[in-house]
C-alpha positions in Angstrom: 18.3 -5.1 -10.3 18.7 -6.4 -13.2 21.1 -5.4 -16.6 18.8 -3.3 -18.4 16.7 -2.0 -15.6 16.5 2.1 -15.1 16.9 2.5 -11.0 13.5 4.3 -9.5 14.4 7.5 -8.5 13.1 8.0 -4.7 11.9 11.1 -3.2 13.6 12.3 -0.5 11.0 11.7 1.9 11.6 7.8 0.9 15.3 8.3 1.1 14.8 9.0 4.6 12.4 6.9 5.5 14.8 4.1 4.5 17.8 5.1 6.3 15.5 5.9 9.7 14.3 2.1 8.9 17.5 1.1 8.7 19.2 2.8 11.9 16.2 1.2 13.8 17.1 -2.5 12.3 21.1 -2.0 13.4 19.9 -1.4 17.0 17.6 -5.0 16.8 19.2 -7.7 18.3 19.4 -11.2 15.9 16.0 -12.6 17.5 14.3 -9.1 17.0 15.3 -8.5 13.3 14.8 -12.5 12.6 10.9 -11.8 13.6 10.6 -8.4 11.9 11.5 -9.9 9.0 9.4 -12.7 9.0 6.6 -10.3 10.1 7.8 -7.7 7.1 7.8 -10.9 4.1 4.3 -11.7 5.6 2.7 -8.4 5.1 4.7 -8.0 1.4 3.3 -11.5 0.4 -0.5 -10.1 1.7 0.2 -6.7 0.4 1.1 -8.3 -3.4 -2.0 -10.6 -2.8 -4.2 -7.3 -2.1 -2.9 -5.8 -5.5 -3.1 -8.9 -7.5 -6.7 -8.6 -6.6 -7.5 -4.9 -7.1 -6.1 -5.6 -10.9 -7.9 -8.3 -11.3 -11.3 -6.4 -10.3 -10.1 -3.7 -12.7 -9.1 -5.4 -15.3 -12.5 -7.7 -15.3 -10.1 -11.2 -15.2 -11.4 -13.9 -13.6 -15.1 -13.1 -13.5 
């Protein structure tokens, strides 16, 4: 985060769904959390791709 930037207040819900992600990550070994990260950037980079496009269709850019 950079100076400046308010933190995003999570909901519990995503509080916990972030320490139950990462209790499952400290039980990976090295090869296992190496390909579920590259696996995990993959689907971010796809996922940013997908919304990139919705706003683009919303926004009428690019037509």
């Amino acid at each position: 985060m950079t100076e400046g930037e308010k933190p995003i207040k999570l909901s519990l819900e995503q509080q916990f769904t972030i320490r139950s992600f990462d209790s499952k990550v400290d039980l990976m070994s090295g090869e296992q959390a190496k390909s579920f990260l590259k696996m995990l950037h993959e689907q971010m980079v796809i996922r940013d791709t997908y919304y990139k496009e919705i706003l683009k269709h919303q926004w009428g850019v690019g037509e």
